[in-house]
C-alpha positions as CSV (number, residue, x, y, z in Angstrom):
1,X,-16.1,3.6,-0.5
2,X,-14.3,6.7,-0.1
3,X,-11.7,6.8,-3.0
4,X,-10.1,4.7,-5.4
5,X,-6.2,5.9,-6.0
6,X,-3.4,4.3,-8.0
7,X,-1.0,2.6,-6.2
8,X,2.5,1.9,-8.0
9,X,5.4,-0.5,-6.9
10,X,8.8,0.7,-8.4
11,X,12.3,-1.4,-8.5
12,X,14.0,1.0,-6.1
13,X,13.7,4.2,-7.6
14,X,10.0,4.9,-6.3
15,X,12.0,8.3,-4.4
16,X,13.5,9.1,-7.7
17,X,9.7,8.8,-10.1
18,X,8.0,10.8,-7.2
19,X,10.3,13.5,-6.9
20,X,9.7,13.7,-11.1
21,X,5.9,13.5,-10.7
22,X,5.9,16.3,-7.8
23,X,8.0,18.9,-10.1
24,X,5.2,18.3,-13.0
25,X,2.0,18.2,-10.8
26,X,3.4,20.4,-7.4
27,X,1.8,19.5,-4.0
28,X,3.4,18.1,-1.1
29,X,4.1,14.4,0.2
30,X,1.9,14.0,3.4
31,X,3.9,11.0,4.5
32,X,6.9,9.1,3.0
33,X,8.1,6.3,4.5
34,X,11.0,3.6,4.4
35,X,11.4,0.2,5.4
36,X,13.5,1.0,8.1
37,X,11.0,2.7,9.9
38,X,8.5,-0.6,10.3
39,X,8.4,-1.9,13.4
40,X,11.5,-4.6,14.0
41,X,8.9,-6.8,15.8
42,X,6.7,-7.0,13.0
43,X,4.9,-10.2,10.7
44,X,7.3,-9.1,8.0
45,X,11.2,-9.1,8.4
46,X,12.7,-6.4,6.1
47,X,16.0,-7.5,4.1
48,X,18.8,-4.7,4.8
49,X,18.9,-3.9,1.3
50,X,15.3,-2.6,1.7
51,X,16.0,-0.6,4.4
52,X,16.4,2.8,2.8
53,X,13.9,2.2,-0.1
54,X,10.0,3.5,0.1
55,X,7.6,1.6,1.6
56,X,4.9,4.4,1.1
57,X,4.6,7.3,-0.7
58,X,1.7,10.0,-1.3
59,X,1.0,12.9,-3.3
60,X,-2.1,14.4,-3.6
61,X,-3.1,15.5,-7.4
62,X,-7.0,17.3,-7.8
63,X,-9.3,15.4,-5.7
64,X,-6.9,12.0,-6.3
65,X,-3.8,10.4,-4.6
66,X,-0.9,9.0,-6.5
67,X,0.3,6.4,-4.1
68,X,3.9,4.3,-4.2
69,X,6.4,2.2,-3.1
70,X,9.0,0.4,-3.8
71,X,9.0,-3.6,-4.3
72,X,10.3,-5.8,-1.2
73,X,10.3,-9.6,-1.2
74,X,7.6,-10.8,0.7
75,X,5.1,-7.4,0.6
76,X,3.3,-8.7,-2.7
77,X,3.9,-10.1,-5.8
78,X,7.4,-10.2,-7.6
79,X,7.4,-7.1,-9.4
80,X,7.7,-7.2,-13.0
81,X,6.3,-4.5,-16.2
82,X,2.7,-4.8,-15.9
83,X,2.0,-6.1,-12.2
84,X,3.4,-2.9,-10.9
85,X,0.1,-1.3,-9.9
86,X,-3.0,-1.9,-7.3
87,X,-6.1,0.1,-7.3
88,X,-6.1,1.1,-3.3
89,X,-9.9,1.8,-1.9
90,X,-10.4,3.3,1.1
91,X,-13.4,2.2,2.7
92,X,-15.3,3.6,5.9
93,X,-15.4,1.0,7.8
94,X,-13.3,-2.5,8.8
95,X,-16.6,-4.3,8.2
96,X,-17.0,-2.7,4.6
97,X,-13.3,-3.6,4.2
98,X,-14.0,-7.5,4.9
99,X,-17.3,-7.3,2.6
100,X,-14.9,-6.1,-0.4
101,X,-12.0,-7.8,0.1
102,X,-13.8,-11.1,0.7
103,X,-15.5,-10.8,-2.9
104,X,-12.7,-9.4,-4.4
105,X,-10.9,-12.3,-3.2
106,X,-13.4,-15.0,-4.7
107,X,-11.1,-16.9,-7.2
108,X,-8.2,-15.0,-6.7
109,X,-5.4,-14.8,-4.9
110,X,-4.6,-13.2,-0.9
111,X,-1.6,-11.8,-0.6
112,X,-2.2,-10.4,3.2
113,X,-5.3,-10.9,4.8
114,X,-6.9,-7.6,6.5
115,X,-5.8,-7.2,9.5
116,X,-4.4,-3.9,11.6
117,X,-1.3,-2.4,10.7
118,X,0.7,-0.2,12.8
119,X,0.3,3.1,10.7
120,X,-3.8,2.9,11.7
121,X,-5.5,1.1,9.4
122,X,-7.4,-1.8,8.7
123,X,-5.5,-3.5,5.5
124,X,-5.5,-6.0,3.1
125,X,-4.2,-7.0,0.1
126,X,-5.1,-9.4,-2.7
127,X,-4.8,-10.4,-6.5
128,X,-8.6,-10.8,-7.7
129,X,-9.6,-13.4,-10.6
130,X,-8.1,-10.9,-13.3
131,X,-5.0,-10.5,-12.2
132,X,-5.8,-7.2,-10.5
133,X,-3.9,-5.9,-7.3
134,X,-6.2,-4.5,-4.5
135,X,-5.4,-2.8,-1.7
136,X,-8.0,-2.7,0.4
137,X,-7.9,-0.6,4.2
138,X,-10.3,1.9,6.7
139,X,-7.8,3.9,8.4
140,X,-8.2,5.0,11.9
141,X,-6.7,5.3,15.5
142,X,-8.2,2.2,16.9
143,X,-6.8,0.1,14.0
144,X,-3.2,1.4,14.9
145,X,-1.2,-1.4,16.6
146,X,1.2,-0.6,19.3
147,X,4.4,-2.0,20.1
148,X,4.1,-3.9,23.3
């Protein structure tokens, strides 16, 4: 594995925490991004009321990422105080992705299956057997998916 990061879902004020965790630890967001900008052809169908809200977020802190976004129906679990994180690993290769996420997986729960995404990686996500949220992905060009 490469890292191990905190990932945090927020009820629609993901912006609002990260703009609050940026004036305490200072860096700079390498990518945020909203619903809107998934691709309209996509497996998952993005309500309008989503549209403006976060669907990623990073900030680097020391040799760690804080990670975020806000909760949309069908992208995970219903959020509620308590289920609102995922450990995300980023592993260094799609075949070291499928090793993880397949034992992860063993008695729990797939939320999305690995597959690739189009912002380049090779991504899964899944409950395991203590009620733990993964996010598992490799990122790299060939995993980008492009719009036909």
């Amino acid at each position: 594995m490469k890292s191990i990061n905190p990932y945090i879902n927020f009820d629609g004020n993901c912006e609002e925490a990260f703009l609050f965790y940026q004036s305490i630890f200072g860096g700079e967001f390498p990518y945020i991004g909203r619903f809107s900008e998934m691709p309209a052809d996509g497996e998952f169908k993005v309500p309008e009321s989503a549209a403006n809200k976060i669907m990623h977020v990073s900030l680097p802190i020391g040799n760690s990422v804080l990670m975020g976004c806000d909760s949309c129906e069908g992208f995970g679990p219903p959020l509620q105080v308590g289920n609102n994180f995922s450990v995300s690993a980023n592993a260094d290769s799609d075949e070291e992705v499928d090793r993880v996420f397949n034992a992860l997986a063993e008695g729990g729960s797939v939320n999305m299956p690995p597959n690739k995404t189009f912002w380049g990686s090779y991504f899964g996500m899944l409950t395991d057997k203590f009620g733990i949220n993964w996010m598992i992905s490799c990122e790299s060009e060939e995993n980008q998916v492009t719009a036909v």
